[in-house]
Structures are given as C-alpha cells and as structure tokens.
C-alpha positions as CSV (number, residue, x, y, z in Angstrom):
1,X,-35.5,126.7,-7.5
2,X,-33.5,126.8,-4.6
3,X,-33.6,122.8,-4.1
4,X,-33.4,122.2,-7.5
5,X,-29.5,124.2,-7.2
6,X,-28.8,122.3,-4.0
7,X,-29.6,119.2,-5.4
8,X,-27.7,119.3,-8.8
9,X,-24.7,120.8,-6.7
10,X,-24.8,117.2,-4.4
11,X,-24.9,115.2,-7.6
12,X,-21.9,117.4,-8.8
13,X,-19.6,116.9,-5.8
14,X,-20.5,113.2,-5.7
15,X,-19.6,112.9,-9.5
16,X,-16.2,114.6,-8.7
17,X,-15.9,112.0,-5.8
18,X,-16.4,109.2,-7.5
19,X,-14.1,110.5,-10.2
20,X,-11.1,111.2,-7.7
21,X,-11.8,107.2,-6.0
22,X,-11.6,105.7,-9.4
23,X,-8.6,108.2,-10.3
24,X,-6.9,106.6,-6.7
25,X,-7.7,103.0,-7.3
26,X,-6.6,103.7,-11.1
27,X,-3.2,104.8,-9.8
28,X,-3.2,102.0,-6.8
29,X,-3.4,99.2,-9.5
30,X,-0.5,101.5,-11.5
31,X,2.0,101.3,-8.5
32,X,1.0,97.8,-8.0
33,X,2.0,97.0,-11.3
34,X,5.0,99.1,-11.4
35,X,6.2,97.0,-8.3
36,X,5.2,93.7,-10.0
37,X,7.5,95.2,-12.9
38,X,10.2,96.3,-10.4
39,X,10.6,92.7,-8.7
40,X,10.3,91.1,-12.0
41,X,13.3,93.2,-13.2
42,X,15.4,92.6,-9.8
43,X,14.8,88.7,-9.8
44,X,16.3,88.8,-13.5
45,X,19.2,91.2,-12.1
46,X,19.9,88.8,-9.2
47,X,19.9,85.9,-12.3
48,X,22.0,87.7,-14.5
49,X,24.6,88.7,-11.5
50,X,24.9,84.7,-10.2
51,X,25.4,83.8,-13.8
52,X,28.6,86.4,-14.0
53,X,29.5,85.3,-10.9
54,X,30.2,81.9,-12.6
55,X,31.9,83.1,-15.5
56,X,34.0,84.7,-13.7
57,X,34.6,81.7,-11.5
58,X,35.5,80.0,-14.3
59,X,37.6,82.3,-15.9
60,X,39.6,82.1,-12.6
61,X,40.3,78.3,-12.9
62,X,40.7,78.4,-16.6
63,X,43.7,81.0,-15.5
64,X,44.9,79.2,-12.6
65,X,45.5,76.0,-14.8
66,X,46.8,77.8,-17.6
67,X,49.5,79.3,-14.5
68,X,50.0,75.9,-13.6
69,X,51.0,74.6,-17.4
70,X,53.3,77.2,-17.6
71,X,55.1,76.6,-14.7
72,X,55.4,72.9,-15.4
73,X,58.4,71.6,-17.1
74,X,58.2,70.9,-20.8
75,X,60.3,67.6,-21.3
76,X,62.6,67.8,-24.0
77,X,63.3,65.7,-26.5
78,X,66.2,64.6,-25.1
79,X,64.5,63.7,-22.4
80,X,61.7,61.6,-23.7
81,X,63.9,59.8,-26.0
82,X,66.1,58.8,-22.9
83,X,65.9,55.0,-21.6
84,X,66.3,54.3,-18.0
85,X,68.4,51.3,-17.8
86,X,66.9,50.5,-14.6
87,X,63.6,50.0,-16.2
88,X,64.7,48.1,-19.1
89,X,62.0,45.3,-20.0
90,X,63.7,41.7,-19.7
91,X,62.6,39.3,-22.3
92,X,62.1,36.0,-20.5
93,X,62.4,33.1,-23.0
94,X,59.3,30.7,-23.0
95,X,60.1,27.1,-22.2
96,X,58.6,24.7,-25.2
97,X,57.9,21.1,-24.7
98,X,57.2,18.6,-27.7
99,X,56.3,14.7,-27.3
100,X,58.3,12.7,-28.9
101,X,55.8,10.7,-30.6
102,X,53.5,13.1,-32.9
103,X,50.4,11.2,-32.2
104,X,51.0,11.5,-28.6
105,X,48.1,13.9,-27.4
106,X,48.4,14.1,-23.4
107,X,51.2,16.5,-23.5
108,X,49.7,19.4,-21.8
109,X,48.1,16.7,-19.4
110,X,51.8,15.6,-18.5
111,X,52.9,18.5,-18.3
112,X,50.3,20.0,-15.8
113,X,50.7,16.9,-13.4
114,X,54.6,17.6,-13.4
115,X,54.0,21.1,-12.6
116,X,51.2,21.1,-10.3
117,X,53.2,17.8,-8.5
118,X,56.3,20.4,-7.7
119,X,54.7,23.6,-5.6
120,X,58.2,25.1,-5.9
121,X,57.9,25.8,-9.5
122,X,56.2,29.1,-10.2
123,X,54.7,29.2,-13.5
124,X,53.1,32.5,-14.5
125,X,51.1,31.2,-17.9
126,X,50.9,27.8,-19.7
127,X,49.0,27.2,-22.8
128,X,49.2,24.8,-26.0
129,X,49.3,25.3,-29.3
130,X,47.4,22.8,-32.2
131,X,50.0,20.8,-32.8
132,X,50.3,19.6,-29.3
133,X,53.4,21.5,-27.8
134,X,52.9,23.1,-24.6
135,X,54.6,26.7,-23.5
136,X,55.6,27.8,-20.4
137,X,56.2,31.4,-19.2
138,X,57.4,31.8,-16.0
139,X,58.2,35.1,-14.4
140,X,62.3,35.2,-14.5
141,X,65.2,33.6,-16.2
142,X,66.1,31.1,-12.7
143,X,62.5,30.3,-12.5
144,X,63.3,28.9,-16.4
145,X,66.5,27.0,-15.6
146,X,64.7,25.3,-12.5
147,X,61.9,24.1,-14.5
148,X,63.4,23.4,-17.9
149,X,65.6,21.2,-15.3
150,X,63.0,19.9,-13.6
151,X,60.9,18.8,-16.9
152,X,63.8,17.4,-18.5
153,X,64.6,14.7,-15.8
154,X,60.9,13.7,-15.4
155,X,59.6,14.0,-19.0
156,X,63.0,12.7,-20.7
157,X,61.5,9.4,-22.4
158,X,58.7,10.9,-24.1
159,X,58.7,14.0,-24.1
160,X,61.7,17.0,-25.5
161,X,62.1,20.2,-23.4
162,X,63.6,22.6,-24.7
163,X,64.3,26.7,-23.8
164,X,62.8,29.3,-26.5
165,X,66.0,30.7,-28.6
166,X,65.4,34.3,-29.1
167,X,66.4,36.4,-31.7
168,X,68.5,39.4,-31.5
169,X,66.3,42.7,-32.4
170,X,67.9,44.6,-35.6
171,X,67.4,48.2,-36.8
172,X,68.2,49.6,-40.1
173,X,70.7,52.4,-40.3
174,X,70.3,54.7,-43.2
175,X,72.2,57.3,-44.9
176,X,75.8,56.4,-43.7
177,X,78.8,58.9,-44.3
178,X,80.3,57.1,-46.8
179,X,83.6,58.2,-45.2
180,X,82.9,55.9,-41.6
181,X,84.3,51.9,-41.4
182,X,82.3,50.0,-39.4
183,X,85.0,50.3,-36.2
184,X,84.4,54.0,-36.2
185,X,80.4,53.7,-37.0
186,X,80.4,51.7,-34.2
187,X,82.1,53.8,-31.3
188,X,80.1,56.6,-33.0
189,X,76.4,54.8,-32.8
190,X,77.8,54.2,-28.6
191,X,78.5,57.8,-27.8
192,X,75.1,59.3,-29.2
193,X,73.2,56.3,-27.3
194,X,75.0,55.4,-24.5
195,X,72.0,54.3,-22.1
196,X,69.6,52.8,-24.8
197,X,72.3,50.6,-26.2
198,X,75.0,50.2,-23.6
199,X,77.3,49.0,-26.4
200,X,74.8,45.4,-26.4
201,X,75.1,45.4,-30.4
202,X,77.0,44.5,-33.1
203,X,76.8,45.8,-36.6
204,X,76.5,42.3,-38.9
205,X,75.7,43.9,-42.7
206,X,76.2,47.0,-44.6
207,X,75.7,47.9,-48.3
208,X,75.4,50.6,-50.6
209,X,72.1,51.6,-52.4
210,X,71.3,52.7,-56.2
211,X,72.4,56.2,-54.6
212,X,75.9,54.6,-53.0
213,X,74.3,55.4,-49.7
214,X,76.0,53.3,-46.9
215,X,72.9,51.7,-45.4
216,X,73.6,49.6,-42.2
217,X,72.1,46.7,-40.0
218,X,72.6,47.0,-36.6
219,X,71.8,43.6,-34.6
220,X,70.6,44.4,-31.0
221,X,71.1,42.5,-27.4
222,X,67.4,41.0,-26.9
223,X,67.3,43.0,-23.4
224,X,67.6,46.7,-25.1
C-alpha cells in the first residue's frame, strides 16, 4: 500500500513538472512574440518619423520660397509697359534683286557668284522667291549700302537692285476728346510716351464715328 502511495505521488509531481515546463515554454514563445510585435511596431515608428521628417523638410522650402517671393519686387505696370530705347529692335531693310528679262532664271546663280566673289560683303541670309527675285538680309543698314552698291555696278545690265521700302507701322487711336486738335493730341500722345515713341510719329487721319467719337491714326517711325 505503501508503494502504491509513493508511486502515484512520483507520477503527481512529474505531472506538475511537466505542466510548469510547458507553462515556461508557453510563456517563452509569448515574450518572443511580444518582441517580434515590439520591433515590428518600432520599425514602422522609425518609418513614420523619416516620413515627417520630410514633410517637414518640405514645408521648410515651401516657406523659404514663399519668403523669397515676397521679398522680390513686383514690377509694376509702369514698369513692364516701359521700352528701353537702348534695346530698340532696328528693322534692317532687305535688298531685292530682279532680272531684267522675266525668263531670265540664273538670278540667284548671279547673284551668289557676286557675293561669294567679294569676302567683304557679309550677308546674313539669302533666299529666292518663285518668281525668280533674290533677297538679301544682311546684318546692318552700312552692310546694305555696301552691297546694294556693290550689286548695282556689277549686275547693272541685267539685272535691277533695288533696297526694300518699308512702311511706317500705324496704330489706331480711339475715343478722342472731341475738345483736342491734332497739334495738342500730338504733344499730348509725346508726354504720356516719351521713350516708346520719342516723338518718331506723325498723326496722318482722323474721323468721327456713328457716335462722333474722334478716332485717330497714328503713323509710326519703322524703328519704334
């Protein structure tokens, strides 16, 4: 009876042993996967704090350009609308050259020996058009005279050179006090555009609408 007690006590404590092991592996594998959980959480922590890092980066810039905006000065209109007469485009007339004969069709073959023949002639575009007459652009008004000059006395039999006659720009003026003349129009139209203009113009029509509005045409210098 004795071993019987003894021997259902061993099986007892090593019930109770095993028990507690499984209990400690049971709460091993639970811290191991509470750390798992833990770096899991941290790596998306560390994501979420690098992504803030560049918002807020950019938030930064976006402020330090808006700073810069503001501090730079807003042209007015005044300012846009002003011409620089320095930088005033010159209109260089084209030189035109025509043969003589209509059935002649070497023109632009003429022309090109002449030219290429005289290396001081600096010619900045030359083309031809379907009737035959050549055009020559060249980079400034002397650079014209010499050539037109130079064309003229070798191309004078058979060939006419002539310099491109340009017209004079005009601009519609609307809504005239009916009270101006033209005189006082025009010193008017010089003070309120002193630079643009420089008092290059002439005023050649003016008439009166259905509504006896003054309207008037202003005729330009071509170098405006």
């Amino acid at each position: 009876m004795f071993e019987k007690d003894k021997v259902r006590e061993e099986l007892r404590h090593n019930i109770s042993l095993n028990k507690t092991r499984e209990s400690m592996l049971l709460d091993d594998t639970v811290i191991e996967d509470d750390l798992a959980l833990l770096r899991v959480e941290n790596d998306l922590l560390k994501e979420q704090n690098s992504e803030l890092k560049d918002k807020n980066n950019m938030l930064r810039e976006l402020e330090k350009d808006r700073n810069n905006c503001n501090k730079t000065n807003v042209a007015s209109y005044a300012d846009i609308a002003k011409c620089d007469k320095n930088n005033t485009r010159k209109v260089i007339p084209k030189i035109v050259i025509k043969a003589k004969d209509k059935k002649n069709k070497y023109t632009i073959n003429q022309v090109k020996c002449q030219l290429l023949g005289d290396i001081a002639v600096p010619i900045k575009k030359l083309q031809t058009n379907k009737s035959g007459d050549v055009t020559i652009k060249c980079k400034n008004k002397e650079d014209v005279e010499r050539t037109t000059a130079m064309l003229r006395n070798k191309l004078i039999n058979d060939y006419q050179v002539e310099v491109q006659t340009l017209k004079a720009p005009r601009m519609r003026i609307l809504d005239v006090q009916n009270d101006m003349n033209l005189e006082s129009l025009t010193e008017d139209i010089k003070n309120r555009n002193p630079v643009m203009l420089n008092g290059n113009f002439t005023l050649v029509i003016e008439f009166k609408n259905a509504l006896k509005q003054l309207t008037v045409i202003l005729e330009a210098a071509s170098e405006i």
